[in-house]
Every structure is written in C-alpha cells, then in structure tokens.
C-alpha positions as CSV (number, residue, x, y, z in Angstrom):
1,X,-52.9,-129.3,34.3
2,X,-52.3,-127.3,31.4
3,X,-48.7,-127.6,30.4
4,X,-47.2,-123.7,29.0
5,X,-45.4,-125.3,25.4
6,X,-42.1,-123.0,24.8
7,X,-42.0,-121.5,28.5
8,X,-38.5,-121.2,29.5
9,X,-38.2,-124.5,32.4
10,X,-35.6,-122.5,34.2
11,X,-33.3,-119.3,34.8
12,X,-30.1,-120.5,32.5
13,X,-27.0,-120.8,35.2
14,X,-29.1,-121.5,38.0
15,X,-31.8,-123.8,40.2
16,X,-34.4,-121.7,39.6
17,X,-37.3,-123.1,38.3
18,X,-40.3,-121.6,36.2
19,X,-42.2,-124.5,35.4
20,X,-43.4,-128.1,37.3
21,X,-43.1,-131.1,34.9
22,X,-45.8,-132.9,36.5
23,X,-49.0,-132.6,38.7
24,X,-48.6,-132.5,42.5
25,X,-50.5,-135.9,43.9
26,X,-51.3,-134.4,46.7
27,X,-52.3,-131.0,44.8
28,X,-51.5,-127.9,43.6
29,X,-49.0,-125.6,45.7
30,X,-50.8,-122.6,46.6
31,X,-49.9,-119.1,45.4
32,X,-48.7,-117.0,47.8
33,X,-47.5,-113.6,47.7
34,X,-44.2,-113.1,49.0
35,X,-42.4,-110.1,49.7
36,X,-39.7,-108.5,47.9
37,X,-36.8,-107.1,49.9
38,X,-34.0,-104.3,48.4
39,X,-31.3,-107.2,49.8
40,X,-32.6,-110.3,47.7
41,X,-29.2,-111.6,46.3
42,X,-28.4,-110.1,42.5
43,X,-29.7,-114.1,40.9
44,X,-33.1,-113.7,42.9
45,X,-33.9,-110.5,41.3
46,X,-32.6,-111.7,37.6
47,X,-34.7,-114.9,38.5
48,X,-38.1,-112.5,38.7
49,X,-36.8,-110.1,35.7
50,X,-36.4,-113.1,33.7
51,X,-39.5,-115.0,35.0
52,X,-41.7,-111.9,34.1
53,X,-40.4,-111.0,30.7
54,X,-41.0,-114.8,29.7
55,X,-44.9,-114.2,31.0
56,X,-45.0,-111.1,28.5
57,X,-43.3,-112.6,26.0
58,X,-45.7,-115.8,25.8
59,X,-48.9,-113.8,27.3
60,X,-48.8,-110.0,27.0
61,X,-51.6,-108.7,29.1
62,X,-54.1,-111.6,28.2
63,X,-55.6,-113.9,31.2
64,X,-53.6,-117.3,30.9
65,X,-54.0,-120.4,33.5
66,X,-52.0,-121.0,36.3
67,X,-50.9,-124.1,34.6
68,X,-47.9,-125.7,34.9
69,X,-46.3,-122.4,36.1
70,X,-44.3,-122.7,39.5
71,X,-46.5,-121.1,42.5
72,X,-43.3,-120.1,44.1
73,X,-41.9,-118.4,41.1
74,X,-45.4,-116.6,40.6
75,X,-45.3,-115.3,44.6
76,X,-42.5,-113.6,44.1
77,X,-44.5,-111.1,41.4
78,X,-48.1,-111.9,42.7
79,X,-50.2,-108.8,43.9
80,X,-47.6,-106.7,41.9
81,X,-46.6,-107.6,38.3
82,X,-49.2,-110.6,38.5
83,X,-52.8,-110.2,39.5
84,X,-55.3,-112.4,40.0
85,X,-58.2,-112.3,36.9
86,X,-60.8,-114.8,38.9
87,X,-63.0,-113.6,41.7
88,X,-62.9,-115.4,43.9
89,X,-59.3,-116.1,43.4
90,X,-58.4,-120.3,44.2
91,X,-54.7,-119.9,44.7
92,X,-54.5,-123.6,45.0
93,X,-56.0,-124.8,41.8
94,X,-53.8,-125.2,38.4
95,X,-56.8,-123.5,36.5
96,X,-56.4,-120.3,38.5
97,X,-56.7,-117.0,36.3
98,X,-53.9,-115.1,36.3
99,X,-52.8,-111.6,34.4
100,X,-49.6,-109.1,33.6
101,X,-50.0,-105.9,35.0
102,X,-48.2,-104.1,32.3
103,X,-48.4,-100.7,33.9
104,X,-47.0,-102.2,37.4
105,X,-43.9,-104.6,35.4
106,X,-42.8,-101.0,33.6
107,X,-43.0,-99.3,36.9
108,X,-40.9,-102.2,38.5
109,X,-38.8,-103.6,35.7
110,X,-38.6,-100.6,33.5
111,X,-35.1,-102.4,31.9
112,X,-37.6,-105.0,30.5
113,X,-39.3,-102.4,28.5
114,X,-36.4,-100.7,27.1
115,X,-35.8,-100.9,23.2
C-alpha cells in the first residue's frame, strides 16, 4: 500500500479521517460512491471541501493511487470531483487509479478556487 507522505491524516477539529495508517488484513475497503444530500451537516461538507483541496494540492489533475487514501472519504467525491483513471475500475484494490476532475471540483467547490 502506498502510503501519501504530507497528506493531511484528518479534518483538524474533528473524527474525520483522510488517510488509513495501516493495510486492512482482510483487504482493501471498497470505493463506493455515495450520495451527496443539500442537508449533510455544515462539518460533513467542510470534511469533503477540505478533503478535495488536499488531493489538488498534493495531485493537481495527475493519476495518483488509491493508496493509503480512506475509501469512505473518496465516496463522498467519487463519480464527481474524483474519477476513476483505470478501466476496468477495481474499487477494492489500494493500487486503484484515481484522478481530479478539475472542471467538476470548480463547478462544485468554486470557494476552493478562489484567489
């Protein structure tokens, strides 16, 4: 498992995570997309917007590996922000492909791209 050196672990404050520490035994958690709702509670929301702008920061719009990346955290922007680079996509496999869709984060999170 590749392991993301100077990803933010966490949202400061807060239990959400952004990164495992270790390997899954029994394997990887599987990506899955979740939906977003307009009533997610004000930390959930600053939990993706913070989550996203870290994958920018450390990965622009380059492919990077699944990784050490938290599959729940990623669900949350998968099929949106995130998109799948490998075809066929293996959401349960810590070498997955993954990608920022910069056009789609703007259109989402345009505060993130404010100077």
């Amino acid at each position: 498992m590749v392991k993301h050196r100077g990803f933010p672990g966490r949202l400061p404050g807060s239990d959400h995570q952004f990164v495992v520490r270790r390997a899954n035994p029994k394997g990887p958690s599987p990506i899955v997309a979740r939906d977003r709702y307009a009533d997610r509670r004000p930390i959930d929301r600053a939990a993706d917007r913070a989550f996203l702008a870290a994958l920018i920061e450390h990965f622009g719009e380059e492919p990077f590996v699944r990784g050490n990346l938290d599959a729940g955290r990623i669900g949350w922007l998968f099929g949106r922000e995130v998109v799948a680079v490998d075809d066929p996509f293996d959401p349960k496999s810590y070498d997955a492909l993954l990608r920022v869709d910069l056009a789609k984060a703007r259109a989402s999170f345009p505060e993130l791209f404010e100077e």
